[in-house]
C-alpha positions in Angstrom: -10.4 18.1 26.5 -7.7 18.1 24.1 -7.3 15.1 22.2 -4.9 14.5 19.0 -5.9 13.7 15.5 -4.7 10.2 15.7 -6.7 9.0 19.0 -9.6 10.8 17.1 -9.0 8.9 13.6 -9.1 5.8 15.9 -11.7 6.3 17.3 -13.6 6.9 14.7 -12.5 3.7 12.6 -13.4 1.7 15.8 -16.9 3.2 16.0 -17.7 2.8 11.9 -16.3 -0.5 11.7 -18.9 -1.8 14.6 -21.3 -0.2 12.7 -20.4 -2.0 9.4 -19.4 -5.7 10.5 -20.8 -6.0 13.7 -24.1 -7.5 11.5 -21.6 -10.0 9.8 -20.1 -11.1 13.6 -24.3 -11.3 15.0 -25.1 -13.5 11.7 -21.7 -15.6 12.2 -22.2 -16.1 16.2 -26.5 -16.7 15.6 -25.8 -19.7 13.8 -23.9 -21.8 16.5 -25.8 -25.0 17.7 -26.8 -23.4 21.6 -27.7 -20.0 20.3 -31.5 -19.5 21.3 -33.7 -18.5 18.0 -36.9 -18.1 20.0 -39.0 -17.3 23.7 -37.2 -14.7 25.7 -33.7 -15.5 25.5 -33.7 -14.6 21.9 -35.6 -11.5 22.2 -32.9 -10.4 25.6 -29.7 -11.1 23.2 -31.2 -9.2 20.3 -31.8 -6.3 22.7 -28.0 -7.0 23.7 -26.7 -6.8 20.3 -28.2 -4.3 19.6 -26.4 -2.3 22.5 -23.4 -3.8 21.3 -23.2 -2.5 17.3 -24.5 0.9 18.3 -23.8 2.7 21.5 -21.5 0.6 23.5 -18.5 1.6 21.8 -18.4 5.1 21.1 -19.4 5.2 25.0 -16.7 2.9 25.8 -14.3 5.3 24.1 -15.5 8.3 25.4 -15.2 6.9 28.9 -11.8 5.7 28.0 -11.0 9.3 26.6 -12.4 10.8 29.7 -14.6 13.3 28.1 -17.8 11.9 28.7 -20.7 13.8 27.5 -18.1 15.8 25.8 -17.6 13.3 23.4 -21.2 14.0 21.8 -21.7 17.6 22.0 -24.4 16.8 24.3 -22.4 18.6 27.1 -24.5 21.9 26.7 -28.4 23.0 28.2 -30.6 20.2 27.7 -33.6 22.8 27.4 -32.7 22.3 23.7 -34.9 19.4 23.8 -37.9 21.6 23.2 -36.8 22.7 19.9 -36.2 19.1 18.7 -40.1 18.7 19.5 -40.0 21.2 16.5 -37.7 18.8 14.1 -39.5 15.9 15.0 -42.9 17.4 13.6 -41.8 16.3 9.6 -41.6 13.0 10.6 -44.4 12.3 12.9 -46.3 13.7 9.9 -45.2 11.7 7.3 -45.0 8.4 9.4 -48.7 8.7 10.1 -49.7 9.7 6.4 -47.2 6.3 5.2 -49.3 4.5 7.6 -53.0 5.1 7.3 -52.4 5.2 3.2 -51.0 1.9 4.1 -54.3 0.7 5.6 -54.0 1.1 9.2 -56.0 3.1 11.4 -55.6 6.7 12.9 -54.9 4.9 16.2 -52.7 2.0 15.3 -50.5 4.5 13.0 -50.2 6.8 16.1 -49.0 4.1 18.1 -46.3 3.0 15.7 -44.3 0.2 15.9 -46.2 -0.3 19.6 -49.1 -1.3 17.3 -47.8 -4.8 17.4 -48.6 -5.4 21.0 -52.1 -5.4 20.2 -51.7 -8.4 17.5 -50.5 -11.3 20.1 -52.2 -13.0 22.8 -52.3 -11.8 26.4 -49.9 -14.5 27.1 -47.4 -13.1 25.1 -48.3 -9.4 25.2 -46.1 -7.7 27.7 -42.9 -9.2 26.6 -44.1 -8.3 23.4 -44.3 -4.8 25.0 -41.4 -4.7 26.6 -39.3 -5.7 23.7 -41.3 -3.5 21.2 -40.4 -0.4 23.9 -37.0 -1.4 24.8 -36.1 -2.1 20.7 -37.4 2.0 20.1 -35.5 3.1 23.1 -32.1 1.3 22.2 -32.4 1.8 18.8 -33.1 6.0 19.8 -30.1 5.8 21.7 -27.8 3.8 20.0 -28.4 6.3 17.1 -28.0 9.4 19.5 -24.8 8.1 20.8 -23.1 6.7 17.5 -23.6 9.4 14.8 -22.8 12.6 17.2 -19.8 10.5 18.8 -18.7 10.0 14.9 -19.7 14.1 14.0 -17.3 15.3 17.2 -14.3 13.0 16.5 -14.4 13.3 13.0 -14.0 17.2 13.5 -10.5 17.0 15.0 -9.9 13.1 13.3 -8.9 15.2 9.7 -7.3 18.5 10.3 -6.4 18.5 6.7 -9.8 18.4 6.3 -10.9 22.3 4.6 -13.1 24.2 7.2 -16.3 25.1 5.5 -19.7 27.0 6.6 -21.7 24.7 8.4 -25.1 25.7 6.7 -23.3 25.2 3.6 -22.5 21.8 4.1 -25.9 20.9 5.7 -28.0 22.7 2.7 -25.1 21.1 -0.1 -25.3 17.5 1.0 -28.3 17.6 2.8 -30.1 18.6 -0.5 -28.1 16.4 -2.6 -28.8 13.0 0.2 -32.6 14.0 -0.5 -32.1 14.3 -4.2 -30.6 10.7 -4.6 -33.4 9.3 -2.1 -35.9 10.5 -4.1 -34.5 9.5 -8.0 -33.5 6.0 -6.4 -37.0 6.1 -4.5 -38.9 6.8 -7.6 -37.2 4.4 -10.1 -38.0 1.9 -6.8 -41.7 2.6 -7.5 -41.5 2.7 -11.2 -40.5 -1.1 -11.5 -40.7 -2.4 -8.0 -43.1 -2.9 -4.7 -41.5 0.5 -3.5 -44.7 3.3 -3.4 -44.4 6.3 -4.8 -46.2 7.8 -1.6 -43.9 6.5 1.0 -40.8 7.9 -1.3 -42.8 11.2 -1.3 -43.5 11.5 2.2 -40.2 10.4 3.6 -38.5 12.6 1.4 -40.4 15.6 2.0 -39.8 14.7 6.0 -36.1 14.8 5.4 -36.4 18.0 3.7 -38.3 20.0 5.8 -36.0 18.7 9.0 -33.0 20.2 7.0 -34.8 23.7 6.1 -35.7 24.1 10.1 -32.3 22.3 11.3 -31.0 25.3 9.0 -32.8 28.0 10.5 -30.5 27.5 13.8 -27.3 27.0 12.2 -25.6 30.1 12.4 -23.8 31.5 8.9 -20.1 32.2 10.5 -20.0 28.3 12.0 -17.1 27.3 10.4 -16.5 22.9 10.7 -14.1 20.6 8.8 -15.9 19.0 5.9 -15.2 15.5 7.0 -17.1 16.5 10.2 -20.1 16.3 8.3 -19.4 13.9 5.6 -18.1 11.2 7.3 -20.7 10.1 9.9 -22.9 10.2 6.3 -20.7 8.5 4.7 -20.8 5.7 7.4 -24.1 5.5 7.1 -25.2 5.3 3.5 -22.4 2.6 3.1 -24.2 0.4 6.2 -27.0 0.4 4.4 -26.0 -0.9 1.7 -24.3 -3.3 3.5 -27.4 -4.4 5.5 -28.9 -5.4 1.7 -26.5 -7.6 0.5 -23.8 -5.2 -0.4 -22.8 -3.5 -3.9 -22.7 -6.6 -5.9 -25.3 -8.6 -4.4 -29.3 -7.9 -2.5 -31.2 -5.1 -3.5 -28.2 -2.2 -4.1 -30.9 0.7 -5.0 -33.0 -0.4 -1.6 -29.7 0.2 0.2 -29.3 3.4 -1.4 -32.3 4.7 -0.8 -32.2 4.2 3.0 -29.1 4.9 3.0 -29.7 8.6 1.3 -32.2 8.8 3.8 -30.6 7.9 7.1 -27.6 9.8 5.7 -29.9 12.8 5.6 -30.6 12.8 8.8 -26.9 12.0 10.4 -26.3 15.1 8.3 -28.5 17.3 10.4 -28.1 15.7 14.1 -23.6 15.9 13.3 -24.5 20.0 12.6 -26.8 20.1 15.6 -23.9 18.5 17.9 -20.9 21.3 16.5 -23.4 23.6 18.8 -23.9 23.2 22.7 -27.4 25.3 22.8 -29.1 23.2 20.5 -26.9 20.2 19.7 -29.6 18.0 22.7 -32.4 18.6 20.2 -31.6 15.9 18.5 -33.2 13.7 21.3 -36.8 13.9 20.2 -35.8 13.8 16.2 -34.0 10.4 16.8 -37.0 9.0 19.3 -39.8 10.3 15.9 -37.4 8.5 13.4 -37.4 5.3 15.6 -41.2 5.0 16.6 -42.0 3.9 13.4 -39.7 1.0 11.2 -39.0 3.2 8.7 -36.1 4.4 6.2 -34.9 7.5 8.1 -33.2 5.8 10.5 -29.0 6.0 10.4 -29.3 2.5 11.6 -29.6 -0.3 9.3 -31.5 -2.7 11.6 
C-alpha cells in the first residue's frame, strides 16, 4: 500500500513522541488524589499504560492507514520464527550468566523475571503471576509493534534520506551502539555500582545478535539510512529520558541502555526491510524481556 512521505513523517513523530512523553503524561496523571497506588487496580492500569506508550499507537495508525500487518514487515512467512530461536540464544546466555554471578540459582535465573512469583505469599501469588506474565508479554509486544512500525515508516518518512547497504548500516552502527555501551558501561564500573561482568555479558549478547542478524541480511539490500537510524535514535534518547534527562539523573546509565536497546532496534528495523525473516524477531524481543535487563528498546 502506497502511502506518501508526509502521512509516513507523521506517523512516525506520533509513534516517537508516545514513546518519549507518554512517561511524563503516566507521572502527571499517577499523582491525582483517586488514582490507585496499590492491590489490583494499580497493577491493571500499569498493565494499561503500558499498552498505551508502546503498541497502541502505531497499531492505531496502521489500522487507520489500512495496512495492517503491512505496517510492520511482519506480513511475510511466520516460519521465520525458528530462526529468531537462533538470535535469541546470545541473550538467554548472558541473562543466565548476569544472574547466577549475581547470586541466584540455576533455576531461579532460568525463570527470570517469573522468579518473583516464588517470593510472595500464596495469597498474593497468582496475581503476582499474572502480572509478572502479562508485564513480559506486553512489554514483548509493545516492543515488536513500536520499533518495526517506526523501521517501515521511517523508510518512506525521508526520501531524501541516501539509500545505503543494509549490512552496512547494521555492521556501522550496530558496532558503533556496542562500542559506546561498552566505554560508558565500563567507566559505569570503574566509579560506580555498575559490574564490569554485566557490561561484559550484555555487550557481548548485542554483538553476537548483530554478527548472526548479519549473516541473513543480504549484500545488495539497499534501505534509506534514516530507516535504520531513526527507530535508534528514538530509542537511545528515551532512555535517557527515562533517567532524568541530559542535564539531570544518571546521563551515562541512560546512555548505556540506551546504546544497548538501540543495538537491538538496529537489528529487529533490518530484520523487518525483509518478509522471510523480518517475524524472527518474535523470540529475540520475548529473550530480551524475560529478564529486566538493559537490552530492551523500552525504557520501563
Amino acid at each position: 500500500m502506497y502511502i506518501s512521505s508526509d502521512d509516513a513523517k507523521s506517523d512516525v513523530i506520533l509513534a516517537a513522541a508516545v514513546l518519549l512523553f507518554g512517561g511524563l503524561a503516566r507521572v502527571i496523571v499517577s499523582q491525582l488524589p483517586l488514582y490507585p497506588r496499590g492491590g489490583v487496580a494499580a497493577i491493571v492500569l500499569d498493565l494499561v499504560w503500558l499498552v498505551l506508550l508502546t503498541s497502541a499507537m502505531p497499531w492505531w495508525l496502521s489500522r487507520y492507514r489500512g495496512d495492517g500487518l503491512r505496517a510492520f514487515g511482519l506480513d511475510g512467512d511466520r516460519s521465520a520464527i525458528t530462526y529468531g530461536l537462533l538470535l535469541a540464544v546470545p541473550v538467554v546466555v548472558a541473562q543466565l550468566l548476569i544472574a547466577v554471578l549475581g547470586g541466584r540459582d540455576v533455576f531461579g535465573a532460568v525463570l527470570g523475571d517469573l522468579d518473583l512469583v516464588f517470593g510472595v505469599g500464596m495469597a498474593q501469588g497468582g496475581v503476582v503471576t499474572f502480572a509478572v506474565i502479562a508485564r513480559i508479554l506486553l512489554l514483548t509486544l509493545g516492543a515488536t509493534l513500536v520499533i518495526s512500525f517506526l523501521a517501515v515508516r521511517s523508510r518512506d518518512a525521508f526520501p531524501r534520506s541516501p539509500d545505503t547497504s543494509l549490512t552496512e548500516l547494521v555492521r556501522t552502527f550496530g558496532m558503533g551502539a556496542a562500542g559506546i555501551a561498552l566505554l560508558i558501561g565500563l567507566l559505569r564500573a570503574l566509579v560506580g555500582p555498575a559490574s564490569a561482568a554485566m557490561v561484559l555479558l550484555n555487550v557481548a549478547a548485542l554483538i553476537a545478535i548483530i554478527l548472526l542478524a548479519d549473516r541473513r541480511l543480504p549484500h545488495t539490500t539497499m534501505v534509506p539510512r534514516a530507516t535504520i537510524a531513526a527507530p535508534a535514535i528514538v530509542v537511545l534518547v528515551v532512555h535517557i529520558f527515562a533517567t532524568g534527562g541530559f542535564f539531570r539523573g544518571d546521563l551515562p546509565a541512560g546512555i548505556f541502555a540506551g546504546a544497548l536497546g538501540a543495538g537491538v532496534a538496529i537489528v529487529v528495523s533490518a530484520l523487518v526491510q525483509l518478509r522471510g525473516v523480518a517475524w524472527s524477531i518474535v523470540p529475540l524481543m520475548l529473550a530480551v524481556h524475560w529478564w529486566t535487563g538493559p537490552l530492551s528498546p523500552l525504557a520501563f
